[in-house]
C-alpha positions in Angstrom: 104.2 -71.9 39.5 102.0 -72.7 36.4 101.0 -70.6 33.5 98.3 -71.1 31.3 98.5 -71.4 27.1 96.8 -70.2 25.0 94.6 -73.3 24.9 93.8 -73.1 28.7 96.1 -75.8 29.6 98.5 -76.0 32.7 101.4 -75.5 31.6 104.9 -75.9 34.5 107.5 -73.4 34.8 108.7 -75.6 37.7 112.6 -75.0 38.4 113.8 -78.7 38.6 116.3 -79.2 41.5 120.0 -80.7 41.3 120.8 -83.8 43.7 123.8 -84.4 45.0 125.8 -85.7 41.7 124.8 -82.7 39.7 121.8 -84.6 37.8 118.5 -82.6 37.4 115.4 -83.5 38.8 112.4 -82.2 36.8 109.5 -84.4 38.6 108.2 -83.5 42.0 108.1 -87.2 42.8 111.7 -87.4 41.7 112.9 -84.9 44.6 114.4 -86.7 47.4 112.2 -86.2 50.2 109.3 -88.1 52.1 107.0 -85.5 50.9 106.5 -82.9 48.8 103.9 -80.4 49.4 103.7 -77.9 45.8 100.5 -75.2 46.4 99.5 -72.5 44.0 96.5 -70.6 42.2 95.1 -72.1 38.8 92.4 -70.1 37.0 89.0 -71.1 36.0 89.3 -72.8 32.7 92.7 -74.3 32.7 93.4 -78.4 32.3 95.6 -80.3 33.3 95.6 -83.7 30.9 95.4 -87.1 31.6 98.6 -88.5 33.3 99.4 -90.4 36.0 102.7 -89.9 39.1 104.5 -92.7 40.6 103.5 -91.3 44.2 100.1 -90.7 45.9 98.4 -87.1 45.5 96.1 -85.4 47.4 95.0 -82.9 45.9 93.6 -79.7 48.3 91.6 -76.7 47.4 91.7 -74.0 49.8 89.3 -71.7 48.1 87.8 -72.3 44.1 86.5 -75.2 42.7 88.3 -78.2 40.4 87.1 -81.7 38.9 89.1 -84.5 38.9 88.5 -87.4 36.7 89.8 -90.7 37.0 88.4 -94.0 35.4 85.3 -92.8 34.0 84.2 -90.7 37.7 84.4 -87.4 38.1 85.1 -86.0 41.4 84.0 -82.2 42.2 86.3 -80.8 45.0 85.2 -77.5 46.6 86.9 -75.2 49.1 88.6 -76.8 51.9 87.8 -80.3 50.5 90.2 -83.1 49.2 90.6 -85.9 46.6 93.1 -88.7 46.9 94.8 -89.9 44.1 96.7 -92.9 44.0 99.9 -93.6 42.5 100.0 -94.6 38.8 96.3 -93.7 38.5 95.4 -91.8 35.3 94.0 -88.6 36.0 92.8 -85.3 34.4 92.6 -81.8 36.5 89.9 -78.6 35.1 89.5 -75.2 37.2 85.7 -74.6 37.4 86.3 -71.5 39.3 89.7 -69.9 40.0 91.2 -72.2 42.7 94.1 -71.9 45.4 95.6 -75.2 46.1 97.8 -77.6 47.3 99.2 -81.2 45.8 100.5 -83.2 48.3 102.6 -86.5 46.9 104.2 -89.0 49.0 105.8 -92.3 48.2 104.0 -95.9 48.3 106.5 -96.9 51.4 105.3 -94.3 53.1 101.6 -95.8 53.1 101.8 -99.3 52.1 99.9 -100.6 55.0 97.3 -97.8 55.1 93.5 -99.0 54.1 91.7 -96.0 52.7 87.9 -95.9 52.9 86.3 -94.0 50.3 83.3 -92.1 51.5 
């Protein structure tokens, strides 16, 4: 779940797990699994800064509208659309309009091989 401040930013309230030694994990990408799938409404206004994740994202909208930016492109992503965002890229996240979505991160390993076209 994520909250806004009072300067619009996204701010986590996510409740990091415990693996198997006791040691908390407080980074999706840290949880041990082949994929993580996190989904959730942001409203129309809120940021997310630049920052980058050690896995992939995709990042879904369901309904709403977002902009990604990455290396000096911006990338609008309406209702059922998609962006990929590789691992280790530096990104920043805005809510145009109030948006339900998903973030979908897997590991390198899992597409090493993969050749993604960009359309």
């Amino acid at each position: 779940m994520t909250n806004n401040n009072a300067k619009g930013t996204l701010v986590s309230n996510f409740v990091p797990f415990h693996d198997e030694t006791g040691a908390e994990i407080t980074r999706l990408e840290d949880i041990p699994r082949d994929l993580t799938i996190r989904e959730g409404v942001r409203h129309a206004g809120t940021e997310a800064n630049p920052h980058s994740h050690a896995w992939g994202q995709l990042l879904y909208a369901s309904s709403g509208i977002m902009q990604a930016m990455a290396q000096g492109s911006i990338w609008v992503i309406p209702p059922q659309r998609a962006v990929w965002i590789p691992p280790h890229v530096v990104h920043s996240i805005k809510v145009v309009h109030t948006v339900t979505c998903a973030i979908c991160m897997w590991p390198p390993m899992l597409y090493r091989d993969c050749r993604i076209t960009v359309r």
